[in-house]
N, C-alpha and C positions, 0 to 999 in steps of 0.2 A: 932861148929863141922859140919862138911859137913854131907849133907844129905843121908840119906842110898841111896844104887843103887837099880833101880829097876828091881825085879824081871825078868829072860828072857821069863820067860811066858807071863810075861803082857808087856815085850816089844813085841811079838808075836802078842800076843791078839790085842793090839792095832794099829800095823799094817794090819792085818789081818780085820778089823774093816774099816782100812780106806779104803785097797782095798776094801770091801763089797761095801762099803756107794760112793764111786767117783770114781773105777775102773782102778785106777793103781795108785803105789806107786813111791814115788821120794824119793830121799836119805836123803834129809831132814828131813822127818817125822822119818826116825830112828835114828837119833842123838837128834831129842826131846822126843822122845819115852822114847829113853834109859836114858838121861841126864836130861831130861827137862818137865816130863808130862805135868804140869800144863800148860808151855808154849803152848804145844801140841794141850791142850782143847781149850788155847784162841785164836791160830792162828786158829781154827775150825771153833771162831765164827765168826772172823772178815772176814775170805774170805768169808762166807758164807754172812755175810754184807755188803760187797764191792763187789761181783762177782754174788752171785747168787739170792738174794734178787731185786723183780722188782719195777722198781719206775720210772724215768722217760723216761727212755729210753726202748724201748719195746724188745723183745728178738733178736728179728732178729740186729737192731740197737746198740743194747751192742755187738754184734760177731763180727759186723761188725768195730767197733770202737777197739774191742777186738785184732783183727787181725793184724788194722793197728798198735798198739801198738807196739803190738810185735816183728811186723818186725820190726819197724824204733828202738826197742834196740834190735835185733836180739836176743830174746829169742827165740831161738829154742825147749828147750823143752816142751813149751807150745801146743803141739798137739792136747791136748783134745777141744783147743778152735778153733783149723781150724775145727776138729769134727762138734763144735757146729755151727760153719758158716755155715756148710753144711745140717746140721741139723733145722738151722733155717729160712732155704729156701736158703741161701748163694747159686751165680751161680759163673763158671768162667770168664763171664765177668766181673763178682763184683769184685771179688779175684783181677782181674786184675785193678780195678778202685784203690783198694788199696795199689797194689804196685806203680800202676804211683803217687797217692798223697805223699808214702814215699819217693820215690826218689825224687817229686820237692820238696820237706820241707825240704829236705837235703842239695838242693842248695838253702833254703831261705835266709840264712845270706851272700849271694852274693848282695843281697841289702840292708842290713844289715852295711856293707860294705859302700855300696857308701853314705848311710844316711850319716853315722859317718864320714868319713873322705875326698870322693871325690864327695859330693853333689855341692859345689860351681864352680867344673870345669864342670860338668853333669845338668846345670839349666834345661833344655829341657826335662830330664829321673828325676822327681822326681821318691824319689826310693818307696815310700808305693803305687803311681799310678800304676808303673811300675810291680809292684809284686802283687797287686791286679788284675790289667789286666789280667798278665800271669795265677794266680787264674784261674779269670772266666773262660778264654779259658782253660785250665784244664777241669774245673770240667762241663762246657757244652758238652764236651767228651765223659760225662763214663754213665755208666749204672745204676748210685745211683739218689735219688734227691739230690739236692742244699745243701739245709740244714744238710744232714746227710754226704756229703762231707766236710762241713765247722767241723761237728763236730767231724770228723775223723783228720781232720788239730790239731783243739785246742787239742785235744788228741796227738798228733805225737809230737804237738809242748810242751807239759807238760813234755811229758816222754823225750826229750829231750835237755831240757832246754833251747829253744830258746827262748829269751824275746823279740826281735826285730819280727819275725815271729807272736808271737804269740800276741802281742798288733794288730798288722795288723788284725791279722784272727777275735780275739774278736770284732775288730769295726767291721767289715762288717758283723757279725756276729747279732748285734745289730741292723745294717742297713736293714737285711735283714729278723729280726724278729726270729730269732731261740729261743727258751723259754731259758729263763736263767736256770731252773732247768736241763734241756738235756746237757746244756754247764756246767755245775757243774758234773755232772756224768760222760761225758763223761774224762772230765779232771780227775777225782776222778782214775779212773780206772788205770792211770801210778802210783799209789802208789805203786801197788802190785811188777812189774817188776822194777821198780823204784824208787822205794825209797818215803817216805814220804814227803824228804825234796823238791825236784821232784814238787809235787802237792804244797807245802806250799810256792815253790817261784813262780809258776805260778799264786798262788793266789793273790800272792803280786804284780804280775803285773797288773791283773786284777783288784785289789783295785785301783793300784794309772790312769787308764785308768777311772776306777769309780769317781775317784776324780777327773781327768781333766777337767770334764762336756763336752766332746766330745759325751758320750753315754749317754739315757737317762735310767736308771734302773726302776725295778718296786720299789713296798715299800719293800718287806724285804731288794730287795740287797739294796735299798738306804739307809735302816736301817745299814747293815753292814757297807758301806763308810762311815755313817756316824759317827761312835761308833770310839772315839779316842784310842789314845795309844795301835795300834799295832803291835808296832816294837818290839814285845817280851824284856826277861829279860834287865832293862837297868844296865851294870856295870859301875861303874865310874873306871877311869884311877887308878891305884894304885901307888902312889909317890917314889918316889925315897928317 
């Protein structure tokens, strides 16, 4: 039997509640209100575990990562985190360092590109030199550090499923010392706009870049590359 509806008081109540507690409501929260409390409670907790909870990334550094997320999936009605950019000491030249990284991430599979298919007529332009280059001259541009540039890339490049970009970004990232725990967060963050699957296939890139022995990980991530059978449920063919 389907479950009773809930009361339009406690759908009230509970929106009402949310505005109090995070100061403004999105339409979502009243179709779980209405339909879904339970679900309600646990989308509460997990944004509050992916979003607001601090760990390795320090506040100013998650807005900033935050930001660039959102442009490069054009979630526009994420407001409340241009708020927090601003709030977290975020300037407009920063702002602006974020949009110049989403636009060039946008044309990174222009190299992407020549790897795959016109690398042998382009000997002279390897393509991960060529997009690393354009990188650095990038990001020795803007008004951020290095590293928190780089971590705004694996970010941009999560949330929009570039695999070719985003093995590039991870190695130099490794080259250049970024703490694997800030590149796990920073990536972690394109779930919310993005989707899970989002974060679960950049992780997959990241393992098998872990496995190539190109980068040298600490012990936990070595722990992970090293832990078999991760290619989720396996089914077998079903016969004819």
């Amino acid at each position: 039997m389907p479950a009773d509806p809930t009361p339009p008081e406690v759908v009230r109540a509970r929106l009402e509640e949310f505005r109090a507690r995070r100061g403004y409501v999105l339409p979502h929260q009243g179709a779980m209100a209405a339909a879904m409390p339970d679900l309600q409670d646990a989308y509460g907790v997990m944004y509050k575990a992916l979003t607001l909870t601090e760990r390795h990334l320090d506040p100013f550094e998650k807005e900033f990562v935050w930001l660039a997320i959102l442009t490069a999936a054009e979630e526009h009605v994420g407001t409340h985190h241009v708020d927090l950019f601003f709030r977290t000491g975020g300037t407009g030249p920063q702002a602006e360092a974020v949009f110049r990284l989403v636009a060039w991430a946008r044309g990174a599979e222009t190299f992407g590109f020549l790897d795959r298919h016109w690398q042998g007529y382009f000997p002279e332009v390897p393509a991960a030199r060529a997009y690393r280059g354009g990188t650095a001259a990038l990001i020795a541009g803007l008004d951020v550090p290095a590293y928190l540039a780089r971590l705004a890339l694996l970010g941009i490049h999560a949330a929009r499923g570039a695999h070719w970009p985003l093995t590039a970004d991870l190695e130099a990232a490794y080259g250049e010392g970024v703490p694997e725990p800030k590149m796990a967060e920073a990536m972690s963050l394109a779930m919310w706009p993005c989707g899970v699957n989002r974060f679960l296939e950049a992780c997959g890139v990241w393992l098998e870049l872990l496995r190539s022995g190109r980068v040298e990980p600490s012990p936990a991530f070595r722990a992970w590359a090293e832990t078999p059978g991760q290619d989720g449920f396996a089914l077998a063919p079903r016969g004819r």
